[in-house]
N, C-alpha and C positions, 0 to 999 in steps of 0.2 A: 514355340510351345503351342500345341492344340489344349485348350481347356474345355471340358465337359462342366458342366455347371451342374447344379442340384436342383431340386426343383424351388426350393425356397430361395436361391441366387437368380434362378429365371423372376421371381414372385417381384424381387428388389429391382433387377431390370424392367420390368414391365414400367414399375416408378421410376426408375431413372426414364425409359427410354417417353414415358407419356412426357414429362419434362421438359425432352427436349423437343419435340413435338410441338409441345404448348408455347415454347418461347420461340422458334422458329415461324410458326403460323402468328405472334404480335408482334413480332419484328416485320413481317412480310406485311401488315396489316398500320404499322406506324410507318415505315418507309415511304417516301414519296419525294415525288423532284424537290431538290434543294435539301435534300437530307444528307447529315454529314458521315462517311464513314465510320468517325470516331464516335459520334453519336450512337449509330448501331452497337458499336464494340462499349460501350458505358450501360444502353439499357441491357446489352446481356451480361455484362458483371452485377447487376442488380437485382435480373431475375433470378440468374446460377444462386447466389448466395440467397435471395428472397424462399430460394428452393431447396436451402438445406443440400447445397451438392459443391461441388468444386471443379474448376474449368482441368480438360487434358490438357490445355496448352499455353499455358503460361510459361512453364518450364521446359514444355518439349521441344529437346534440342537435337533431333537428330542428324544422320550424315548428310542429309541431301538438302540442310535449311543452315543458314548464316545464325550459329548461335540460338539461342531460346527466344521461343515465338513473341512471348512478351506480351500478346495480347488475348481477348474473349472470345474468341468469332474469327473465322475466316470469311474475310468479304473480297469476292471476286468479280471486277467490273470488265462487261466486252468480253474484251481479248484475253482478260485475266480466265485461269478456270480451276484452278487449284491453290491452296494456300495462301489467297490474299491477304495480304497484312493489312490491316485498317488502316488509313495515314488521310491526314486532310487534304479530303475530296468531296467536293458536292456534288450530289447524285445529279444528272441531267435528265429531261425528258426521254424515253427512247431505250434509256439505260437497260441492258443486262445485264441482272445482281443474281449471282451464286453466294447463299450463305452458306456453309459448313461446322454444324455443330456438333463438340463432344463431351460429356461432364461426367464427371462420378460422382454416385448418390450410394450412401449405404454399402459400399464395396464392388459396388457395380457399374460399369461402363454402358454408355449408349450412346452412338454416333448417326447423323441424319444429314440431309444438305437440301436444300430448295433452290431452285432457280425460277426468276420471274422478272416481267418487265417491269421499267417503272415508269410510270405517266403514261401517255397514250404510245401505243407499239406504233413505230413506223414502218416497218420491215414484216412481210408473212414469216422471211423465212426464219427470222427470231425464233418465233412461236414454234415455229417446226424444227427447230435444235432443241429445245425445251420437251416438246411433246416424245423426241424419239428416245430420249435420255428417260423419259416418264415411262412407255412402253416398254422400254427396253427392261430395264427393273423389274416391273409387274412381270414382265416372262420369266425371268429368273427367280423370280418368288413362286411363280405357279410350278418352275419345275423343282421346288427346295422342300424335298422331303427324307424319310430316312433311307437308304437304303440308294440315293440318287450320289453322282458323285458332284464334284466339283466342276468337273468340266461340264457337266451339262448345265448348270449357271453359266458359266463362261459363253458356251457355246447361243445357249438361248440368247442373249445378250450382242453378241455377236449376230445373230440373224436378222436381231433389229437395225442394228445398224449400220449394216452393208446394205439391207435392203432399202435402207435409204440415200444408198450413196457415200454415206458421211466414210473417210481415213479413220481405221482403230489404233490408239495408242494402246502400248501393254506395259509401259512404263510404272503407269501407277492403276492399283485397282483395290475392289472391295477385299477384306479382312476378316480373321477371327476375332472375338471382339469377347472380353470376361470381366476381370478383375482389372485389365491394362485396357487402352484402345485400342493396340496394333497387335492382333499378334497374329500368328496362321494359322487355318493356310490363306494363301493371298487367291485372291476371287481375281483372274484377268477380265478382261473384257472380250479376251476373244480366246479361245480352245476348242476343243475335241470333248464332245458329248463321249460318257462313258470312263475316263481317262479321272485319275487328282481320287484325294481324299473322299473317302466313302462317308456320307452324313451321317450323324447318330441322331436321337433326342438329345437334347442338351445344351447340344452346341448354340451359342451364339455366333451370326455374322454379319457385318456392316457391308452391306451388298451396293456400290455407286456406279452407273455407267455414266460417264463425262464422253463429252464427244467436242469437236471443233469440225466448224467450217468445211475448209478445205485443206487442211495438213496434218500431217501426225505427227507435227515433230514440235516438240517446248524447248521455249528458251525461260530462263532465271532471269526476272527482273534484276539488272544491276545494283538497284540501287535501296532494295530490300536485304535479296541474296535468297528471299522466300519466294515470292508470287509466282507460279506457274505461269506462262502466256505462247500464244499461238505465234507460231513460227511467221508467221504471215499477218497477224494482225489482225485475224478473222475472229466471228464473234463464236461463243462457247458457250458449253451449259454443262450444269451437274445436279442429277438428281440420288439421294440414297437413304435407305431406310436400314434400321438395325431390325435383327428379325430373332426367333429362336424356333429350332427342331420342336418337332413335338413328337409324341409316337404315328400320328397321323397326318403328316405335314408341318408347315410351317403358319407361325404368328407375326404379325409384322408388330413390333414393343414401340414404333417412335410417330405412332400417331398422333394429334395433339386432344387434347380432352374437350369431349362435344361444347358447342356452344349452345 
């Protein structure tokens, strides 16, 4: 299902998506070494609700996850880079944390993700798995207007991140995003500029480029049956913002509210 939203359902995401903006950048801001995952996943059950909205995924159970998620937050450490499940683990110095957040406020979805280090960076090239997954986005947001299609997000996305080198997964990517979190069309990471769904105003999309190391291939944590992790053990990053068409380009909705 492509949803076209109204302008008063964009008005409602705007407030969902500042929300989750806002609880992503105090999470990112209370986090520090010795910080417990289940800890992050507790202060964002307090803000979701503090905020008058309701988590995507407590109950999202779909085919590619062991059962319903069960928890607030996706926290992905290292090697993890998609669908971490919180579980008790203290954050270490060095650490690379992907949050992934999704809620509904008022009948309206807004999805975001952050990656960042934690304590002092040991590694340049940490930061430069972080930085490309950041660029990569912003070109997809510059090229997300009406009348653009899909693949030319994909594609723009794609330019980032071969020119860095980095293997693209096309497994999992950004989304249409409304009344539910997932719906289409699905945003790859790598396509054909001109090619997919022609943009309208309206539309909402959860735009994320994730990138790893050195491989393209995921393995399923065993012992989850959710956490996404790098074939090889290498470190990952995932950045993503919920945005909407406008008649004159695009708005990014999941900034968080100035300080």
């Amino acid at each position: 299902m492509i949803e076209i939203m109204t302008p008063d359902e964009v008005d409602r995401g705007r407030v969902t998506g500042r929300l989750v903006g806002t609880i992503l950048q105090t999470l990112r801001t209370r986090t520090q070494v010795g910080t417990n995952l289940l800890e992050i996943d507790e202060w964002t059950k307090e803000m979701i609700r503090g905020g008058g909205a309701t988590s995507c995924y407590i109950d999202y159970a779909p085919s590619f996850g062991d059962g319903p998620f069960g928890h607030y937050i996706c926290t992905s450490v290292n090697d993890a880079v998609l669908h971490g499940m919180p579980h008790d683990h203290r954050l270490a110095n060095g650490d690379l944390l992907s949050l992934d957040l999704a809620i509904v406020k008022d009948g309206v979805a807004s999805d975001a993700a952050i990656s960042f280090l934690v304590g002092t960076p040991r590694d340049p090239a940490d930061a430069a798995l972080i930085d490309a997954t950041e660029r990569a986005l912003a070109a997809a947001i510059a090229v997300a207007k009406p009348g653009a299609h899909i693949g030319d997000l994909s594609r723009a996305i794609e330019d980032v991140l071969s020119a860095d080198g980095y293997p693209i997964n096309t497994e999992f990517g950004g989304h249409g995003i409304g009344s539910t979190m997932h719906q289409d069309p699905h945003i790859s990471n790598a396509g054909r500029a001109g090619r997919g769904y022609k943009l309208r105003p309206g539309l909402m999309l959860a735009i994320e480029p994730w990138v790893m190391a050195d491989t393209d291939r995921l393995v399923t944590d065993p012992t989850d049956g959710w956490t996404l992790r790098s074939a090889t053990g290498c470190r990952t990053a995932h950045t993503e913002h919920t945005i909407a068409l406008t008649e004159t380009g695009s708005e990014i909705l999941t900034l968080p509210d100035p300080v």
